[in-house]
N, C-alpha and C positions, 0 to 999 in steps of 0.2 A: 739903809740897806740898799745895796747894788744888786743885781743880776744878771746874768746872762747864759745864754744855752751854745754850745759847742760842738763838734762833731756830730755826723750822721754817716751810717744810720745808725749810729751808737751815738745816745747823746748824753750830754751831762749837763747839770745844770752847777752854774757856778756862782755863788755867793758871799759877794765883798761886806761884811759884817765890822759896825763902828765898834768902837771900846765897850764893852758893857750889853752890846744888843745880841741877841740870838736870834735862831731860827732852827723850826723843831721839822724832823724829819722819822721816813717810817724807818724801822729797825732795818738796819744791815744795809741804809740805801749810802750812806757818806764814803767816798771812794779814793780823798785824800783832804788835807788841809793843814794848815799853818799851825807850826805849837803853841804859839798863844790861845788858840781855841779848844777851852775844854767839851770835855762830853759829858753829861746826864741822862739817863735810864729812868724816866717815869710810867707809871700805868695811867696817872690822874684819878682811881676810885674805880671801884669795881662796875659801878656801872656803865663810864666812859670805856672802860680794860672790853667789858662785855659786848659792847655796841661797837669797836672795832673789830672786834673775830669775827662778831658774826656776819660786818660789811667785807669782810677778803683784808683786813689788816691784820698785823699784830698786835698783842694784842697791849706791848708795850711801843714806846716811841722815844726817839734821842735827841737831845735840846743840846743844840753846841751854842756855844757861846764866846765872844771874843774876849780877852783878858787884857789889859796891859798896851791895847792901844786896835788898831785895825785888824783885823782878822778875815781867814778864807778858807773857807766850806763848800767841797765841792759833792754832788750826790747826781750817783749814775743811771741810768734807766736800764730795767731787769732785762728788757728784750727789745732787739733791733725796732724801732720806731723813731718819736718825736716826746721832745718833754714841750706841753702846752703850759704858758707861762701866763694868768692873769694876775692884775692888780684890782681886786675884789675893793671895791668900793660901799661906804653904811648902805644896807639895804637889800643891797644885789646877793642873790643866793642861785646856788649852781648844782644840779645833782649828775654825779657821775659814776661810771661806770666800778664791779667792784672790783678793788685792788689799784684806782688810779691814782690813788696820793702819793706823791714822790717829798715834797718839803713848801713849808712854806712858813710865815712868818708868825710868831704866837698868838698873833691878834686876831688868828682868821679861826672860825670855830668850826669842826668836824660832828656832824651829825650821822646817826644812821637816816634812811628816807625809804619807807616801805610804797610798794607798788599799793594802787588801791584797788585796783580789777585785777580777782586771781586766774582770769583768762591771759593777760599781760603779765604777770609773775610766770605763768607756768610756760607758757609758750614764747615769750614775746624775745626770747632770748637774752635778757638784764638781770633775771629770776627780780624774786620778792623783793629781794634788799639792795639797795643801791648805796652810794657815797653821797652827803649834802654838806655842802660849805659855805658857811656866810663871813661877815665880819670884815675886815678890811686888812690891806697889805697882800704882799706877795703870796701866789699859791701855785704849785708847779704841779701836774698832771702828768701822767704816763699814759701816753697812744700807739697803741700798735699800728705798724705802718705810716705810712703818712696820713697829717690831718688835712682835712675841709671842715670850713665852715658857710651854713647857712641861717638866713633872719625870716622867720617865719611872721608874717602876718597873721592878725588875730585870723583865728579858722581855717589858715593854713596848712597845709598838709605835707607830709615826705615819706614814703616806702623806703623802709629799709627790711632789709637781710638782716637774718639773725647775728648777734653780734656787733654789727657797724656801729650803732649809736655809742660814742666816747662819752659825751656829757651834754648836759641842754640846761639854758635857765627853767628856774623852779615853773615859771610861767606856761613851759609846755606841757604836755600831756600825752602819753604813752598808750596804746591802744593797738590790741592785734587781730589780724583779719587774715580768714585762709584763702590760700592761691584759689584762684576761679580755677575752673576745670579739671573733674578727675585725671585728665591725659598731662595735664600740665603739673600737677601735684605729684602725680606717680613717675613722670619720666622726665619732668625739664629739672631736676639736680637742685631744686632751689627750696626743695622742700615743703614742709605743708600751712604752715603760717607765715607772717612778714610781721613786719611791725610799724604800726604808724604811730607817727610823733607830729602834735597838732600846735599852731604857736596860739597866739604868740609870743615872742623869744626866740635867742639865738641854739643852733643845734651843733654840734659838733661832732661829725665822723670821719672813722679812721678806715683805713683801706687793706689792711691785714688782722684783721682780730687772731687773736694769740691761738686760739682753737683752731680757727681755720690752717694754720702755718702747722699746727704740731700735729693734723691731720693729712693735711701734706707733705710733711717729712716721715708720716707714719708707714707710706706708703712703700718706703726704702728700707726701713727699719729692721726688715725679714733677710734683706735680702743678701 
């Protein structure tokens, strides 16, 4: 399997698939591809069907697959951002934000990952349920706005804003703390909690979360 990511700030992820190999993606996300590549509609069992809704997926997913010799599978990202593209290696496990799966290759496993401090669910901006991926092979993310990444050292620390955090290895730890100073909480816009993410493991934030934008276009909506 090949890949590659295209266009900004509309991206697409595009996938050179050998004779016989697939690559399974969320529903509605494939935006063109080659006729040798059929489509598949599976749930995989009601319990995996159930642990996708409830992480911001559908609650089915579509396995293309190449027929007859090489094949190409292209899948778009929902809202102007970045597709984040790892190659998940035995071991490494990643949790991210929910509704980030875009596609990636059969071998990589999709868990739910619940917050374990419901200070951190209710405030911390991620809610309860997050996205967790392990397994190996390609795995394509959806990030609002542009991404940054950072590698937190054991006990290390990073503030964010609600929203920011795209994804982090399993290894961090999510924890929320409110703004110092009534004058600061009530009048600096930033609200009344933050969120800290402790390593170590790598972090990954995006610089427009999807709320934020459709709060900002909300502002014209009337008008």
């Amino acid at each position: 399997m090949q890949y590659r990511v295209d266009g900004k700030p509309y991206p697409v992820g595009v996938v050179t698939l050998s004779d016989g190999e697939s690559v399974v993606c969320q529903k509605g996300a494939m935006s063109w591809m080659t006729p040798n590549v059929t489509m598949q509609t599976k749930g995989g069992g009601i319990g995996k069907m159930f642990s996708r809704a409830l992480s911001g997926e559908s609650m089915f997913q579509n396995v293309y697959t190449a027929q007859g010799g090489e094949g190409l599978a292209a899948f778009a990202a929902a809202v102007p951002g970045e597709i984040m593209v790892l190659d998940m290696k035995p071991g490494e496990c990643i949790v991210a934000q929910k509704s980030a799966f875009l596609a990636s290759a059969t071998t990589v496993t999709y868990e739910m990952f619940f917050q374990k401090k419901i200070a951190s669910g209710l405030f911390g901006g991620e809610g309860f349920i997050m996205q967790k991926f392990s397994g190996t092979g390609m795995l394509m993310l959806e990030i609002d706005g542009s991404l940054l990444s950072y590698t937190l050292a054991a006990g290390q620390s990073m503030i964010l804003d609600t929203g920011y955090l795209a994804a982090m290895d399993a290894t961090c730890s999510v924890d929320i703390e409110s703004v110092k100073g009534v004058g600061n909480a009530l009048l600096g816009g930033e609200g009344l909690f933050n969120t800290r993410v402790t390593g170590p493991g790598r972090i990954w934030i995006q610089t427009m979360p999807i709320a934020n934008l459709a709060s900002a276009l909300s502002r014209y909506s009337s008008n």
